[in-house]
Residue frames as a rotation matrix with the C-alpha (Angstrom) as fourth column:
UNK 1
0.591 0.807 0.000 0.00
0.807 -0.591 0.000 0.00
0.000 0.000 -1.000 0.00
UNK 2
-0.600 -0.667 0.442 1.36
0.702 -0.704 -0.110 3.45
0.384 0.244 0.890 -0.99
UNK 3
0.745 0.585 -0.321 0.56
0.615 -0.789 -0.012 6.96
-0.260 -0.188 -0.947 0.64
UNK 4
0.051 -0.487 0.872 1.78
0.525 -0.730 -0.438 10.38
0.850 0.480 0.218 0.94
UNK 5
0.158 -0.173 -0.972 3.06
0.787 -0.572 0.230 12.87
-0.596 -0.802 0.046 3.87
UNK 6
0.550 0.099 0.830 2.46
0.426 -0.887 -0.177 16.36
0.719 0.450 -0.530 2.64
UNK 7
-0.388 -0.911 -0.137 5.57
0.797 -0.257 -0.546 18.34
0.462 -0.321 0.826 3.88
UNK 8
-0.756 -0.048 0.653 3.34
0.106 -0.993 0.050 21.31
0.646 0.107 0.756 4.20
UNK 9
-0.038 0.925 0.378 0.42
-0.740 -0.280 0.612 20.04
0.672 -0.256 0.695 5.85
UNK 10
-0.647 -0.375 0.663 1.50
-0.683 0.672 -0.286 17.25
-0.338 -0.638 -0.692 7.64
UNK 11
0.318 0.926 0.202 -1.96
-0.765 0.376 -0.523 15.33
-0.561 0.012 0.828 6.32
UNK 12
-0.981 -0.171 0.096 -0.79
-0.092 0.832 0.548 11.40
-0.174 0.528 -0.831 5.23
UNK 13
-0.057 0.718 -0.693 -3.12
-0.949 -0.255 -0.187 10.45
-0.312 0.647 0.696 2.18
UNK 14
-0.254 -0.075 0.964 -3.75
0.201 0.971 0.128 6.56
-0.946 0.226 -0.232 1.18
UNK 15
-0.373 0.203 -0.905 -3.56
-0.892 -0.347 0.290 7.05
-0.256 0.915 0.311 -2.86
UNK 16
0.060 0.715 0.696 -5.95
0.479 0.591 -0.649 4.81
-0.876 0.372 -0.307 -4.79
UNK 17
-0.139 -0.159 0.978 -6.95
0.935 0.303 0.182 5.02
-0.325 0.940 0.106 -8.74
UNK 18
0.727 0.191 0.659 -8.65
0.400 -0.898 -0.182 8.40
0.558 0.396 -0.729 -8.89
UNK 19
-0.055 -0.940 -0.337 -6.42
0.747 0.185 -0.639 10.62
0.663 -0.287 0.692 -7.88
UNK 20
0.508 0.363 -0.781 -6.03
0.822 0.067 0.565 12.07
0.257 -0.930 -0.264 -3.94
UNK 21
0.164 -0.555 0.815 -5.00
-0.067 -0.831 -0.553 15.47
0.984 0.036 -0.174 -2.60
UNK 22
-0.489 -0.298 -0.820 -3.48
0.840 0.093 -0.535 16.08
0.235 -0.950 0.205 0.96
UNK 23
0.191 0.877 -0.441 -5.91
0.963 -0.254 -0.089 18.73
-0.190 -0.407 -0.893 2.88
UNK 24
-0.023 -0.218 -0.976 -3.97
-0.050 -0.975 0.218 21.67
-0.998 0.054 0.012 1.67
UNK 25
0.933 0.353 0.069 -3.87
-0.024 0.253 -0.967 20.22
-0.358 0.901 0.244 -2.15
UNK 26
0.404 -0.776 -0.484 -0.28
-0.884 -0.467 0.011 20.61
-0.235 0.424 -0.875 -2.75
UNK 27
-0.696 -0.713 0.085 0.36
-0.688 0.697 0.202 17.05
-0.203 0.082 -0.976 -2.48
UNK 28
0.078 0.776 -0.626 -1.07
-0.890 -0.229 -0.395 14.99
-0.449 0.588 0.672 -4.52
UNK 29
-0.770 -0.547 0.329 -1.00
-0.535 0.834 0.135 10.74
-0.349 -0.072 -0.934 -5.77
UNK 30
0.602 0.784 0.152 -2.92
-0.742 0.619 -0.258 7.93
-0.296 0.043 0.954 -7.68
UNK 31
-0.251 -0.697 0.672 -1.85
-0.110 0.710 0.696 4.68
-0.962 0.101 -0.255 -8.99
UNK 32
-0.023 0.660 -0.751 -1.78
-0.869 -0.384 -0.311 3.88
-0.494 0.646 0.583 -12.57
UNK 33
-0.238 -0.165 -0.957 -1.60
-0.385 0.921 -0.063 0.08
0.892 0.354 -0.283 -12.26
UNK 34
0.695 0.525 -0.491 -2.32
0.175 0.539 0.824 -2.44
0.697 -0.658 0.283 -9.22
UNK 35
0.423 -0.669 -0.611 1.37
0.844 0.046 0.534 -1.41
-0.329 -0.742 0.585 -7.88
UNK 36
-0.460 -0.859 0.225 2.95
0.886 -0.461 0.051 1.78
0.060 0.223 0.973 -9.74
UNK 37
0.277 0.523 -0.806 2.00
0.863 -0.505 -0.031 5.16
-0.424 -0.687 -0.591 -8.65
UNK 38
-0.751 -0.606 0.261 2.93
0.520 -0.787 -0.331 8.73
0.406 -0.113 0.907 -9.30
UNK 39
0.512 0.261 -0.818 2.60
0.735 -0.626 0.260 11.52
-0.444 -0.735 -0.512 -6.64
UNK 40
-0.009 -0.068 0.998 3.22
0.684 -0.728 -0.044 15.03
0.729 0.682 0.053 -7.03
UNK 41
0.601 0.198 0.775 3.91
-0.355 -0.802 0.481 18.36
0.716 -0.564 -0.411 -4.87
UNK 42
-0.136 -0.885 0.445 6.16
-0.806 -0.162 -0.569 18.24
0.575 -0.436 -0.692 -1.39
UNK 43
0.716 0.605 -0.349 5.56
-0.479 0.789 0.386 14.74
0.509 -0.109 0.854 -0.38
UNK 44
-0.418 -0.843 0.340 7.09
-0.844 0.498 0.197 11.91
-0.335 -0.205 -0.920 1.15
UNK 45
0.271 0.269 -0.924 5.99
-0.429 0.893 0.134 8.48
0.862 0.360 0.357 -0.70
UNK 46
-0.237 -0.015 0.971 5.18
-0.813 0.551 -0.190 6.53
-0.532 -0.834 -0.142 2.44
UNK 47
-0.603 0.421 -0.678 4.70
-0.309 0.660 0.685 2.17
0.735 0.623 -0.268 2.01
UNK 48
-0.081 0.153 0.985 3.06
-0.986 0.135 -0.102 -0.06
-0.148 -0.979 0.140 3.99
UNK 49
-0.930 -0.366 -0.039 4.10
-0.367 0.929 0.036 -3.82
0.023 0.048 -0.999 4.00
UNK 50
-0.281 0.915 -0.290 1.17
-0.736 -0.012 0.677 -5.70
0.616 0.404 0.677 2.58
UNK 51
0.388 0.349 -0.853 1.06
0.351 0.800 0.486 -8.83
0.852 -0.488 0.188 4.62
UNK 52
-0.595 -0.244 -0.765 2.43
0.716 0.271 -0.643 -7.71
0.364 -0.931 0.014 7.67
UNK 53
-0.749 0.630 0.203 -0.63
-0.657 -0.747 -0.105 -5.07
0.086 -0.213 0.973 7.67
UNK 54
0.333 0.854 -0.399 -3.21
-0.531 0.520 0.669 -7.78
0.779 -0.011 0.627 7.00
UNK 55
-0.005 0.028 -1.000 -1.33
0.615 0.789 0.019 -9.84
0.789 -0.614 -0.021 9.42
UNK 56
-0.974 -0.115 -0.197 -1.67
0.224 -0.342 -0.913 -7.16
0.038 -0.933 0.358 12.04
UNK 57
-0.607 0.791 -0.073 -5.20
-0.779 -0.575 0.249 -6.61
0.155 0.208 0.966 11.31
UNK 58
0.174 0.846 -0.505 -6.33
-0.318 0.533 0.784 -10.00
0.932 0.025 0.362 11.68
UNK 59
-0.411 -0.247 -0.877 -4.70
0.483 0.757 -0.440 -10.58
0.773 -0.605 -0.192 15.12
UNK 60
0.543 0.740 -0.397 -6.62
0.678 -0.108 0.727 -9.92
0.495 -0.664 -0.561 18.08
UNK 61
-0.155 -0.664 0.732 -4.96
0.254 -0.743 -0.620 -6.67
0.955 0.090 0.283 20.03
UNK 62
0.892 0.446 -0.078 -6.73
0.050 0.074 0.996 -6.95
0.450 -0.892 0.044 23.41
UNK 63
0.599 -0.706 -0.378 -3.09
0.747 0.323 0.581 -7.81
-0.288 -0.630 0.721 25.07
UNK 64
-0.422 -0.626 0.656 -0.91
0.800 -0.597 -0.055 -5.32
0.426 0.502 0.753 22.62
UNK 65
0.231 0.715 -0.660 -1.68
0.788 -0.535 -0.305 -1.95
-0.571 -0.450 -0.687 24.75
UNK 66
-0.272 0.033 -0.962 -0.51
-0.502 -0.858 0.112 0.43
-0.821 0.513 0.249 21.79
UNK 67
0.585 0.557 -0.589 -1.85
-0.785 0.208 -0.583 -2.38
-0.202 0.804 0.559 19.11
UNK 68
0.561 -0.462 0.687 -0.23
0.419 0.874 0.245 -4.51
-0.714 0.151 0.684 16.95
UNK 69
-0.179 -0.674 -0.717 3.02
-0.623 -0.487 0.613 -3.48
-0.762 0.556 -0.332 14.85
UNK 70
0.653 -0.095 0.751 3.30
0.291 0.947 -0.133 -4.06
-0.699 0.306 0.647 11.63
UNK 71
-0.297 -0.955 0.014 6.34
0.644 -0.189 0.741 -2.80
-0.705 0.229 0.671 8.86
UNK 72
0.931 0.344 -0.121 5.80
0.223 -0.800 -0.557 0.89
-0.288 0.491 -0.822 7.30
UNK 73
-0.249 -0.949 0.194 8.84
0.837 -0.110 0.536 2.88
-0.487 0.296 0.822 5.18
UNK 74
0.222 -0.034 -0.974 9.83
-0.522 -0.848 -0.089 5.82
-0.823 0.529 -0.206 3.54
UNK 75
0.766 0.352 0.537 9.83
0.204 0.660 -0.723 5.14
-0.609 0.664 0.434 -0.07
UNK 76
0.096 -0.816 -0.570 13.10
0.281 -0.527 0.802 5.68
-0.955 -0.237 0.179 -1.59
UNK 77
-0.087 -0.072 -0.994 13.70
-0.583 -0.805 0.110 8.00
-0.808 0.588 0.028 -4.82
UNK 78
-0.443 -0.500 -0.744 14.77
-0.894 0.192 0.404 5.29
-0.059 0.844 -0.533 -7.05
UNK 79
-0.431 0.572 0.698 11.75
-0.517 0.478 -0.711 3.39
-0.740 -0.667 0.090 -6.77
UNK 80
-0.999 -0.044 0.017 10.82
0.021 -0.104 0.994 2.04
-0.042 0.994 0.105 -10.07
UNK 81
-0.227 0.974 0.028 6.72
0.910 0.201 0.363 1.43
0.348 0.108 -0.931 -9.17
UNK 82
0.524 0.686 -0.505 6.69
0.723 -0.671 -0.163 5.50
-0.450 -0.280 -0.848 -8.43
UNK 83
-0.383 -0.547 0.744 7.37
0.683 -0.710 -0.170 8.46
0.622 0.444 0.646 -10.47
UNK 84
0.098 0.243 -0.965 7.59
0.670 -0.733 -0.116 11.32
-0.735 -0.636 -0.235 -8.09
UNK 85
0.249 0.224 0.942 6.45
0.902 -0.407 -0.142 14.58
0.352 0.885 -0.304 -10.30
């Protein structure tokens, strides 16, 4: 899963086909396949690890008192599945 941290607004954006603005609009992101993206404006290209999100989502958190963890990143520049505009 790909978002977006707007530098300017601080607002993180989960990007999807149409494309998604960050609450000030400067930052901006859709995908134009099932995995490649381009974003736009002062961003950071955030991921989130697909299975180890679903696998934190299906486990019960009742014991975990800040939740369950599961593996996020900064996306780095020379990504090939994102063109940063």
């Amino acid at each position: 899963m790909k978002l977006i941290y707007c530098l300017e607004c601080g607002d993180v954006v989960a990007l999807r086909a149409a494309r998604r603005s960050c609450l000030c609009g400067q930052s901006s992101g859709y995908y134009t396949t099932w995995i490649d993206a381009v974003v736009t404006g002062p961003c950071t290209p955030l991921g989130f690890d697909n299975r180890s999100f679903t696998k934190a989502l299906k486990k019960p958190n009742g014991k975990a008192p800040l939740g369950m963890e599961f593996t996020a990143f900064v996306i780095p520049d020379n990504c090939p599945t994102l063109e940063h505009r």
